[in-house]
N, C-alpha and C positions, 0 to 999 in steps of 0.2 A: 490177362483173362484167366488164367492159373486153370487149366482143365477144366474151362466153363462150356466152350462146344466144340471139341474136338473132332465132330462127324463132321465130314464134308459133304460141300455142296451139291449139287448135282451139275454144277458147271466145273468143280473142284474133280472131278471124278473124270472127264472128258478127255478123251485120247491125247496122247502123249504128243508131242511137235512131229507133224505130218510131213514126209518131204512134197516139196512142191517143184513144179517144174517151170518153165519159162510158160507155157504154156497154159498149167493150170491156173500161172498167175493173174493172165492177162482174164482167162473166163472170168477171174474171181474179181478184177476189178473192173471188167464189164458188171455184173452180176451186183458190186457197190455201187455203182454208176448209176443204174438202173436195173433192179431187181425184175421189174415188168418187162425188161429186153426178151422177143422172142428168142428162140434157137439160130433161128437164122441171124439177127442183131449179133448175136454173143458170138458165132461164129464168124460172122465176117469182122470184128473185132480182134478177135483171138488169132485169123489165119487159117482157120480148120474148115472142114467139111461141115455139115448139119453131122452128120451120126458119128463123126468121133466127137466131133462138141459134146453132144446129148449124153456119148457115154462117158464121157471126162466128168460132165454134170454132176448125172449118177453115183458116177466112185465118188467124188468130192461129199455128196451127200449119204452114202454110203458107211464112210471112212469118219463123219464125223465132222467135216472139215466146214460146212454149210450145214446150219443146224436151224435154218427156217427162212420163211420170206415173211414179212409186216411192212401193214402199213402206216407210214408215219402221217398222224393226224395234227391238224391245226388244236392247239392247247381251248384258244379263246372257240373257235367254231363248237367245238365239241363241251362245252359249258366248264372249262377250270381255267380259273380266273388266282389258281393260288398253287404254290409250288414252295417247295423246302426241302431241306435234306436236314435233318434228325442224327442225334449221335444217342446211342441209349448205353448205358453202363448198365450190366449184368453181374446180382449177388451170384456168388459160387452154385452153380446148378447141375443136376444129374443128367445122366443122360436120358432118361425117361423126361425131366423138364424140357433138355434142350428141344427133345422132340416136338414136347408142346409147342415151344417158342418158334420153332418155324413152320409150326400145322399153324397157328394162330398169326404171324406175319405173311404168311402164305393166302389166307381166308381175307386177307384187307384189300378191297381192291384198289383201292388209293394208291395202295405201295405199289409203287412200277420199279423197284430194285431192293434189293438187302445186302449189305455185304458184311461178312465178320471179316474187324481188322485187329490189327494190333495198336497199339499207342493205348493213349488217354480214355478211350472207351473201346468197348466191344460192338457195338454195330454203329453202322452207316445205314438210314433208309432215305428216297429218293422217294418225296409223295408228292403227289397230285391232287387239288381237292378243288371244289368250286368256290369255297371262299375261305374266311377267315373262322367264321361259325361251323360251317364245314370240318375245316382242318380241326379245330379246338373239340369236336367230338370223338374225332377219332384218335387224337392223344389220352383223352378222360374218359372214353367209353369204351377204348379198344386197347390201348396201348400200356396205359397206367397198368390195368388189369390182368396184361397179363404174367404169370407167376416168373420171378427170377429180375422182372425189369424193375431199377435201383432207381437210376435217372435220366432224365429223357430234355434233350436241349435241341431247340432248332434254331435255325439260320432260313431265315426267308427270302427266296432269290429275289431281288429288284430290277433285275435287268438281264438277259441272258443274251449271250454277246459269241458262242458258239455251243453248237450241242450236238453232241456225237448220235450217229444212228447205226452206231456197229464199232466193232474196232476194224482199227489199221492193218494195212496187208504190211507188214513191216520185214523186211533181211531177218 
């Protein structure tokens, strides 16, 4: 990517590895279990009280550590019938471009993800669209177009066989 977007994300920016306790972990995977867990669910889970639960919550949400609640919708109910994940290669760009490049991948609402990587291209996008016609607009009406994007390849999921709703509480 040779000094193409070297600004970081705003999930790049995100507090540093948080210590966690035995305690905070188990909230925290009540809370992946079931986001919609009352206070009292998460606490008799976790072992605690209601009001240190709530304030464990708190700091965890606080500190960065819990940085939202969503909810995960059916693909087909909600009318996207079309999924892909996109590699784009980026000509050498400014930093006033790169800005562009993610006000303008940021404005798509298809894209449910961006990431800059390293390897063979500079982004990964993770879209969503309701069909094929769909998708093929928002590469040539949206994508193409905007400045610094070189070339743009997708891979169209066929089958999705697990799909994450968060990351791992991991050691």
């Amino acid at each position: 990517m040779s000094k193409k977007l070297a600004k970081k994300s705003p999930r790049a920016s995100a507090p540093a590895r948080v210590p966690l306790d035995a305690l905070d972990r188990k909230i925290l995977l009540a809370l992946i279990d079931n986001a919609r867990a009352t206070n009292v669910e998460i606490a008799k889970k976790a072992g605690l009280s209601e009001a240190p639960c709530l304030r464990r919550i708190r700091q965890l949400e606080a500190r960065g550590v819990i940085q939202g609640y969503r909810a995960q919708l059916a693909p087909d109910a909600v009318g996207i019938g079309f999924v892909a994940f996109v590699t784009l290669v980026l000509d050498y760009i400014t930093a006033s471009t790169a800005e562009q490049f993610y006000k303008e991948i940021r404005a798509i609402p298809e894209i449910m993800a961006c990431y800059i990587v390293s390897g063979g291209y500079d982004a990964v996008l993770h879209v969503a669209a309701a069909d094929s016609q769909s998708y093929s607009n928002i590469v040539f009406d949206r994508l193409r177009r905007i400045p610094g994007v070189k070339d743009v390849r997708t891979s169209f999921v066929m089958r999705t066989i697990k799909e994450g709703v968060g990351y791992p509480l991991i050691d």
